[in-house]
C-alpha positions, 0 to 999 in steps of 0.5 A, a space after each residue: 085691703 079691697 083688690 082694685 078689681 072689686 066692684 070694677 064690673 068684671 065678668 063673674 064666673 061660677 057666681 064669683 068675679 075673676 080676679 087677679 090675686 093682688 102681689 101688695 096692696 093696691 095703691 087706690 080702692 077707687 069703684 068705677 061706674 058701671 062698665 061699658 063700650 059707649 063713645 064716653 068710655 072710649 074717649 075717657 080711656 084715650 085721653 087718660 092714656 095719652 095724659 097718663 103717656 105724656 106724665 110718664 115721658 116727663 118723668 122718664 125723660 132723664 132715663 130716655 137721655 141716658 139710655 140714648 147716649 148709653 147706646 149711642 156710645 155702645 154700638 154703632 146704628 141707630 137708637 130705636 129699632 121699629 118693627 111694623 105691627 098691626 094695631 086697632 082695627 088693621 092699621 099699621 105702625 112702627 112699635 118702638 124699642 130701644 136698640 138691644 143688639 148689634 144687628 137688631 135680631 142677634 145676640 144682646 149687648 150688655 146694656 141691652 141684657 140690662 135694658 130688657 130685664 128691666 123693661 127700660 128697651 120699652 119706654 119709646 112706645 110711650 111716644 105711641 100712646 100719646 100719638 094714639 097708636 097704643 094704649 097703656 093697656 091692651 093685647 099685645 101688638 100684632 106682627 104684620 100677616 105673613 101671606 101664604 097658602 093655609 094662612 088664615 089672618 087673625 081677626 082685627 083688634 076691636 081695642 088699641 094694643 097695649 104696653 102690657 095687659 093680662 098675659 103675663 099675670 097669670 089672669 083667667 084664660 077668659 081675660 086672655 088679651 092675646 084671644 079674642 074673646 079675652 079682647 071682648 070681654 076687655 073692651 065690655 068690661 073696661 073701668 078706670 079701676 080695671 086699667 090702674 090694677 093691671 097696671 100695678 099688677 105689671 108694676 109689681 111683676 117688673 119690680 119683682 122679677 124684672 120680667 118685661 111687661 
């Protein structure tokens, strides 16, 4: 079946588009329209991402209940651990993950081994994406910069951090969402076809392996 990244508007490198080799057939053979960084496709990607974060949150509410009392009952402190990030150009926000660990940085509990393997510590920052912070896809948050000599602080994201993106696929190093210009080539290349099929990619891979995304 046609890869959903075909007639996306990819980068073409060596005379062939970079593609990410499928791991099932796609659910959608959907071509968008050429690609672009216009105020009309940023505004179509928030809202899809907000609409596409809320649906999720409905659907995941049942989970998000369990997993809250599961905690609670487990060990004592709060619910969600926040750690501060750096998100679309500088500004800063809580990343939001259900609690893993006693202390938050020591060793897992049981459920929380079982919460992170299959990514189900994640699903708070669907409330980000709907508030705008995040995005469905996107590079990977940034942890605030630690000031010191010798310390050059990374360039500000031109696009919104996402749940998951490129880094964990085995994608071209020039669609790398963790470097800037795999960041460029994103945002200028950007389609609906392209965020559903890193999205079924991250699907896949967690179904797969119960990596994170």
């Amino acid at each position: 079946m046609t890869s959903p990244f075909e007639g996306a508007g990819l980068p073409q490198s060596g005379g062939r588009p970079d593609r990410i080799p499928p791991c099932s057939p796609a659910p959608t053979s959907h071509r968008a329209s050429p690609p672009g960084t216009s105020t009309r496709h940023r505004v179509t990607k928030a809202v899809l991402d907000r609409l596409g974060a809320g649906v999720l949150l409905l659907i995941a509410a049942p989970w998000l209940a369990v997993i809250t009392l599961a905690v609670v009952i487990e060990s004592p402190g709060p619910v969600l651990c926040r750690s501060r990030r750096v998100g679309q150009w500088g500004r800063e926000f809580d990343l939001l993950r259900f609690r893993t660990s006693v202390d938050g940085p020591g060793q897992p509990t049981r459920l929380g081994r079982l919460l992170r393997r299959f990514s189900l510590d994640e699903l708070p920052q669907l409330i980000n994406v709907v508030l705008g912070r995040m995005s469905l896809v996107g590079p990977r948050p940034q942890p605030l910069p630690v000031p010191g000599p010798g310390t050059d602080a990374a360039p500000p994201l031109s696009v919104k951090p996402g749940l998951t993106g490129l880094w964990h696929l085995g994608a071209s190093p020039r669609w790398d969402l963790d470097r800037p210009v795999g960041v460029s080539d994103y945002a200028q290349g950007w389609s609906l076809a392209v965020d559903l099929g890193i999205l079924w990619r991250a699907i896949c891979s967690v179904m797969r392996s119960g990596g994170a995304l």
